[in-house]
C-alpha positions as semicolon CSV with decimal commas, in nm:
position;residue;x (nm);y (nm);z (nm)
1;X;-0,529;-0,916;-10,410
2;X;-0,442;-0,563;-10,297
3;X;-0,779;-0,503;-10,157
4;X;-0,759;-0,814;-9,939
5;X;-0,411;-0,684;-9,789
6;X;-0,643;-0,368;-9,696
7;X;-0,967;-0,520;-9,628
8;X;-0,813;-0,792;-9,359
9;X;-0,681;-0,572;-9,093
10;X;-1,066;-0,359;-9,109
11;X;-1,192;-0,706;-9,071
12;X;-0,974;-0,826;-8,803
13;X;-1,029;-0,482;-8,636
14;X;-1,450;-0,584;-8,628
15;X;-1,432;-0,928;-8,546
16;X;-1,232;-0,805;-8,188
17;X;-1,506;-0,528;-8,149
18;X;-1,740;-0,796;-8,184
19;X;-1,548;-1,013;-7,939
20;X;-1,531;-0,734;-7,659
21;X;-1,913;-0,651;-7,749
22;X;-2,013;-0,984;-7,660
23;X;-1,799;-1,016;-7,374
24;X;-1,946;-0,690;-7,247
25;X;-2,280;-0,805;-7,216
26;X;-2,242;-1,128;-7,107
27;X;-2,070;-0,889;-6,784
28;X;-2,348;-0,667;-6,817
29;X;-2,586;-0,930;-6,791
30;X;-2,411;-1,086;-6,485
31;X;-2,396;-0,777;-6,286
32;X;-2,730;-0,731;-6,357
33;X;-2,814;-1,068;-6,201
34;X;-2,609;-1,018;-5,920
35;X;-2,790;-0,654;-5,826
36;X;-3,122;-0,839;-5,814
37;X;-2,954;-1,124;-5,627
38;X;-2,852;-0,878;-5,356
39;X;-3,197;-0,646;-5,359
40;X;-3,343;-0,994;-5,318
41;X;-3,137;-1,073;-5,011
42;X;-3,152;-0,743;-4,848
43;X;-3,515;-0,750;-4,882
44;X;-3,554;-1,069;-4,677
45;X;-3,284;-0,988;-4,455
46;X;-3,494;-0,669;-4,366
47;X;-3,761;-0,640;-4,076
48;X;-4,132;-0,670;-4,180
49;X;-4,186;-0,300;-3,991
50;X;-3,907;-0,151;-4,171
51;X;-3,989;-0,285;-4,540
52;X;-4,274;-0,049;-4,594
53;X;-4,061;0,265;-4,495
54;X;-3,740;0,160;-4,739
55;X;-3,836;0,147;-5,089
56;X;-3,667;-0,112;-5,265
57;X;-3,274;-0,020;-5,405
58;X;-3,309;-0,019;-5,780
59;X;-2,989;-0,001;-6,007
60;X;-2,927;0,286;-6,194
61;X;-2,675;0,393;-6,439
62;X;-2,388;0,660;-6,338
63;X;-2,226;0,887;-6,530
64;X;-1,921;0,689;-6,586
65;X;-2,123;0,445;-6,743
66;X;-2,167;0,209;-6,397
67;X;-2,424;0,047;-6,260
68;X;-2,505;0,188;-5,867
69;X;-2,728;0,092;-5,606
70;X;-2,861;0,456;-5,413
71;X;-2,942;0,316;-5,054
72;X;-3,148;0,521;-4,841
73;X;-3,000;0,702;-4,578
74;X;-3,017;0,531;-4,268
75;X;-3,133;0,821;-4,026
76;X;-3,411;0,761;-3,849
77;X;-3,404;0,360;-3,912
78;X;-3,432;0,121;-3,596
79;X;-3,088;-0,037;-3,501
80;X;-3,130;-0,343;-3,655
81;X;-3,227;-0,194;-4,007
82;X;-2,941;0,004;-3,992
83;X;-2,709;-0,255;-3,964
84;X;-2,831;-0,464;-4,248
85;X;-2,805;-0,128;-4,459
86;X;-2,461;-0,084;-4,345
87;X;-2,363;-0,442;-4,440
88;X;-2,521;-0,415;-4,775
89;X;-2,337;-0,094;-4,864
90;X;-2,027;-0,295;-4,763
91;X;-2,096;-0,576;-5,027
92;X;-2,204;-0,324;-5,303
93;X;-1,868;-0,187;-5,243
94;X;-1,670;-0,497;-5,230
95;X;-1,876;-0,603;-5,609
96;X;-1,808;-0,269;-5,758
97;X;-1,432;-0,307;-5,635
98;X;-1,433;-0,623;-5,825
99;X;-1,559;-0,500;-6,133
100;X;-1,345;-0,197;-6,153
101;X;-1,045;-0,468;-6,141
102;X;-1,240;-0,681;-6,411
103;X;-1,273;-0,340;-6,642
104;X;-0,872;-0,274;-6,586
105;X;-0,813;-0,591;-6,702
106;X;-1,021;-0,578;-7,008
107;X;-0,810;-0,278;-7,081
108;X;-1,098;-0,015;-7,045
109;X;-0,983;0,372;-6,950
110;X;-1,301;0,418;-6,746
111;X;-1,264;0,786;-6,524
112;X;-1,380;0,568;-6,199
113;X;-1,433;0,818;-5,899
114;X;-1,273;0,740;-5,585
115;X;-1,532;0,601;-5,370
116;X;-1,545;0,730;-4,988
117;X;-1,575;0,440;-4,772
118;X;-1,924;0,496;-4,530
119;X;-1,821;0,626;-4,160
120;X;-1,974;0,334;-3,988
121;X;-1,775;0,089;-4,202
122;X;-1,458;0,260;-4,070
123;X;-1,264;0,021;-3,863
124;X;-0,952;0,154;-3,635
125;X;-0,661;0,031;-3,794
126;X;-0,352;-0,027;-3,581
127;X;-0,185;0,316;-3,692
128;X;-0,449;0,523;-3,488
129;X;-0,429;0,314;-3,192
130;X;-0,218;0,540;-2,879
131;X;0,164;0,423;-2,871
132;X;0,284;0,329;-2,498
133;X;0,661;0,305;-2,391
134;X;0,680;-0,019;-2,182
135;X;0,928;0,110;-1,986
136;X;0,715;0,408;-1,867
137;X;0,479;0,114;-1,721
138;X;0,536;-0,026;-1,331
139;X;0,379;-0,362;-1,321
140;X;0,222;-0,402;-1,016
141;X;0,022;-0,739;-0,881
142;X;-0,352;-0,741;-0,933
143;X;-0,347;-0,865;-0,518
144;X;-0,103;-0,577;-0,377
145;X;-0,229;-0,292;-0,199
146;X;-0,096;0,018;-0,069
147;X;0,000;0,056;0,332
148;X;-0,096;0,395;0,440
149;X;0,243;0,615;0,489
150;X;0,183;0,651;0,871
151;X;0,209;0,253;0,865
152;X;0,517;0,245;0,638
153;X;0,729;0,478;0,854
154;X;1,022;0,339;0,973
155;X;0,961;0,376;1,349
156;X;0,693;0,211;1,274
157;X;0,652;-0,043;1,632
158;X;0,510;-0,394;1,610
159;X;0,186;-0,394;1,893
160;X;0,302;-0,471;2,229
161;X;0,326;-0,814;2,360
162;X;0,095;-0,923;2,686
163;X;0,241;-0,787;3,020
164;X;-0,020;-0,970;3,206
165;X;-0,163;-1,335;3,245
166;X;-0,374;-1,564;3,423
167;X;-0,257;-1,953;3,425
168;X;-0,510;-2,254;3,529
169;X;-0,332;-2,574;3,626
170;X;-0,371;-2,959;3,738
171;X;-0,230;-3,242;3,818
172;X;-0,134;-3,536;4,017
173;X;-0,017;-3,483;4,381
174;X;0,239;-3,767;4,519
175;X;0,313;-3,664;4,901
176;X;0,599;-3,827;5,054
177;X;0,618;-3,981;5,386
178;X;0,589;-3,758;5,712
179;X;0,557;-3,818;6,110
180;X;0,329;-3,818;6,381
181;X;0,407;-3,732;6,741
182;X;0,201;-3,808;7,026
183;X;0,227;-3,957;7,347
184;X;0,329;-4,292;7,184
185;X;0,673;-4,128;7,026
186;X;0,736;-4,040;6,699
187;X;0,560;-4,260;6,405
188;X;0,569;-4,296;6,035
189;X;0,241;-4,175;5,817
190;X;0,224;-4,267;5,482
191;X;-0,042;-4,031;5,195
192;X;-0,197;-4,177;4,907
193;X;-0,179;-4,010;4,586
194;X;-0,400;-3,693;4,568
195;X;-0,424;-3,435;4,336
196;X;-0,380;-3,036;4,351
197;X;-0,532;-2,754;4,113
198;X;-0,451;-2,384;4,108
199;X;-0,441;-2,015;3,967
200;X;-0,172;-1,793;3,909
201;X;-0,111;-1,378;3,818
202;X;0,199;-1,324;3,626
203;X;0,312;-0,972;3,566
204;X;0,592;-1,033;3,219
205;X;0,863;-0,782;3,176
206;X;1,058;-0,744;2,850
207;X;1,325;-1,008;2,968
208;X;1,036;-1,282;2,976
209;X;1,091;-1,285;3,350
210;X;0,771;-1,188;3,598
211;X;0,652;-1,218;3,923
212;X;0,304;-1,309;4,031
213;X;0,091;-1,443;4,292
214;X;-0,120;-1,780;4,362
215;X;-0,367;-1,943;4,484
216;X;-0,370;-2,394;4,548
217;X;-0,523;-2,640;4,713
218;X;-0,351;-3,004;4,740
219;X;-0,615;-3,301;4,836
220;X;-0,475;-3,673;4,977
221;X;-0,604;-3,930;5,182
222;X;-0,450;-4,089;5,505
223;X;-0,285;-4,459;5,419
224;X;-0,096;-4,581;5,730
225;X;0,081;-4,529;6,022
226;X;0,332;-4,773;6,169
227;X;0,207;-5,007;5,910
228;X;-0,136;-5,015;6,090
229;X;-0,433;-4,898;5,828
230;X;-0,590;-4,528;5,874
231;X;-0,787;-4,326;5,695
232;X;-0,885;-3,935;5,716
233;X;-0,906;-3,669;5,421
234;X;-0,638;-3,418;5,440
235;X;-0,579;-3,050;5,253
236;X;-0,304;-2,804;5,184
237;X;-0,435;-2,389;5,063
238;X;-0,126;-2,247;4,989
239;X;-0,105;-1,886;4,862
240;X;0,213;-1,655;4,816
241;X;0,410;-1,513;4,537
242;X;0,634;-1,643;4,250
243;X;0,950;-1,518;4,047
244;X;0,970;-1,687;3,721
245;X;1,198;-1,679;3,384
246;X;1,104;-1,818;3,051
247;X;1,380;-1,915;2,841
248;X;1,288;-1,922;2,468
249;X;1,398;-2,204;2,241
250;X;1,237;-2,071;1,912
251;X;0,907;-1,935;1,821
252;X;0,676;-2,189;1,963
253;X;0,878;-2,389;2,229
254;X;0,993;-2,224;2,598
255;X;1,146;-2,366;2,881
256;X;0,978;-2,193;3,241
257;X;1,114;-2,199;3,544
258;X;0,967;-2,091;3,855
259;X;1,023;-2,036;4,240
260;X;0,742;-2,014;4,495
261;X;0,736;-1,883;4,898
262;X;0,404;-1,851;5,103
263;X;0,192;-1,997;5,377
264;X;0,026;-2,313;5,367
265;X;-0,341;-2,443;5,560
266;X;-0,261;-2,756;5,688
267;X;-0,554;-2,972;5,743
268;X;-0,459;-3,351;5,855
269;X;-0,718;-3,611;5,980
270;X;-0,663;-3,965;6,151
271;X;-0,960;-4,088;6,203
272;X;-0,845;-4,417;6,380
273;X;-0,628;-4,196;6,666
274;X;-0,910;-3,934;6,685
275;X;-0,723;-3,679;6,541
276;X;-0,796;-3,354;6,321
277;X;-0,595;-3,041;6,306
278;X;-0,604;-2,737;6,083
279;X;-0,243;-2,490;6,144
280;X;-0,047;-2,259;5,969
281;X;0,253;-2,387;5,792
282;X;0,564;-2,236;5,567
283;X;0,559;-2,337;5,192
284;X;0,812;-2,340;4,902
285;X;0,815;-2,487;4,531
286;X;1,049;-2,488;4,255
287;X;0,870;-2,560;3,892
288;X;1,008;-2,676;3,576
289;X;0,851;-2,699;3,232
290;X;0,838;-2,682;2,875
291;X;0,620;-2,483;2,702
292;X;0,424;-2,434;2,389
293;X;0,293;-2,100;2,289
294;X;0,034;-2,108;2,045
295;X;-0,018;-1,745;1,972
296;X;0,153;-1,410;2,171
297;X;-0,157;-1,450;2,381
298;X;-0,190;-1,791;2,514
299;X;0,039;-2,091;2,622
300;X;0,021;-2,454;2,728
301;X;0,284;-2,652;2,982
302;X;0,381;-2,983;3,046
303;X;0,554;-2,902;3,456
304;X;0,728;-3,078;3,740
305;X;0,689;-2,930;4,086
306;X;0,888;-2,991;4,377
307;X;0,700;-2,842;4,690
308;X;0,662;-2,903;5,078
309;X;0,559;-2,772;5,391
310;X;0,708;-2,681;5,731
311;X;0,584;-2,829;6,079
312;X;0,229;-2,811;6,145
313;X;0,109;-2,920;6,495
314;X;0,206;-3,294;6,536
315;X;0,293;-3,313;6,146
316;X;0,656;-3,249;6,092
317;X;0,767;-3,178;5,757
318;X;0,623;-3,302;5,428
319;X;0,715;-3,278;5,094
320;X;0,544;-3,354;4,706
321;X;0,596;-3,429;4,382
322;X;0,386;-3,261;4,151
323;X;0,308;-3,343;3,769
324;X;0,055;-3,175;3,555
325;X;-0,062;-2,920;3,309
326;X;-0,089;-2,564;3,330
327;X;-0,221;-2,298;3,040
328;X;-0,208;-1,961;3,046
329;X;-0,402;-1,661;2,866
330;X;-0,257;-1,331;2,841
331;X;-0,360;-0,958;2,845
């Protein structure tokens, strides 16, 4: 019975050697598989040009009693080859990693040599990336820009507004009633409704006031006189000079106001009394309107004018009521 006491633990001590033995190569045997596997898949995986330059990557035995895979180097390979190299030294890695772990666990004191991870498998990790302060940044928009220092200076001066301008008007003429004098007395003449057009010089000056010259001509017909029917074509041509002021009411709206003195060529027919006369008359207007400006460089008014004419010849004095619209460019 005393050699059975002795005998057991030997026995026990082979039947765990046999245990780890089988275990062993059963592991064996799977790595094994799994090196062909992968020769097998790098070999497809490699370009037909390229297969006759890399012989095939056999497994060999190290030192430490490992299997290992010696791939070529890659030097002189075509991009692509070298890339499928790279990736299969990555997975022979990643498999030996695993079976080092399997041989700790099977409680196996195997020297293993720290393995240097290839250069092109290097990634950069967060650690070697540059460390910015935020607070050393200035954010600036992706659509800002810089202004040139010259521009930025503070007597800096915006461009100068137009001190000149040209404006174009027309409108309706209304001529009130005037009289005729011949050797019959004094009678009533009566004016249709006529129209008048024009052009006008302004010189501006910083207060928005200016003063100019212009250039009209007023067109009516003959109606009546002493009730009896008449006809005959009749013209004004004044010319002289103006004084304005523009009063601002914001950006866009202005009231103008406007005072006119000159000569006026009065032309009067009646055709019925055989009479036609051209003569040199005094004219006067006052103006009133309200104005838009579009831009700094041209307007558009809505005006009232109040205008007449001294005694010319026979004519005595006449007066109209103007309505129109007048637009002006400046320079």
């Amino acid at each position: 019975m005393n050699w059975f006491h002795k005998a057991f633990p030997v026995f026990i001590l082979f039947w765990s050697l046999s245990l780890y033995s089988n275990e062993l190569d059963d592991l064996e045997s799977r790595i094994d598989q799994m090196l062909r596997r992968l020769h097998e898949v790098e070999t497809k995986n490699s370009p037909p040009s390229s297969r006759a330059e890399v012989p095939p990557a056999v497994p060999v035995m190290r030192e430490d009693g490992l299997p290992h895979i010696n791939l070529p180097s890659p030097t002189g390979t075509s991009p692509q080859t070298f890339k499928i190299n790279n990736e299969a030294a990555k997975s022979l890695n990643r498999l030996e990693g695993r079976i080092d772990d399997l041989l700790r666990r099977l409680d196996l004191s195997v020297d293993l040599p720290e393995r240097p991870i290839p250069e092109e498998a290097q990634t950069i990790g967060p650690s070697s990336l540059p460390l910015v302060e935020l607070g050393t940044i200035q954010s600036e928009p992706a659509n800002s820009f810089a202004l040139p220092e010259d521009i930025m200076d503070e007597d800096f001066q915006p461009p100068p507004l137009p001190k000149n301008r040209f404006n174009f008007y027309l409108g309706f003429s209304i001529p009130n009633d005037s009289t005729y004098s011949d050797s019959n007395g004094n009678r009533v003449i009566e004016f249709g409704n006529g129209f008048e057009m024009g052009i006008e010089y302004n010189r501006i000056f910083e207060d928005e006031s200016y003063i100019g010259a212009f250039l009209e001509g007023k067109f009516f017909d003959s109606e009546s006189l002493s009730g009896t029917a008449i006809n005959g074509d009749n013209r004004l041509i004044n010319f002289g000079f103006t004084l304005g002021q523009d009063w601002s009411l914001s950006e866009h709206f202005t009231v103008k106001t406007q005072a006119s003195i000159g000569a006026s060529s009065a032309h009067y027919e009646i055709n019925s009394e055989n009479y036609s006369s051209t003569d040199l008359a005094f004219h006067y207007s006052f103006l009133l309107g309200l104005e838009v400006k579009w831009n700094e460089y041209w307007q558009t008014s809505l005006y009232y004018e109040l205008d007449g004419r001294s005694s010319a010849d026979r004519m005595d004095y006449q007066s109209f009521h103007q309505i129109g619209i007048e637009t002006g460019v400046g320079f």
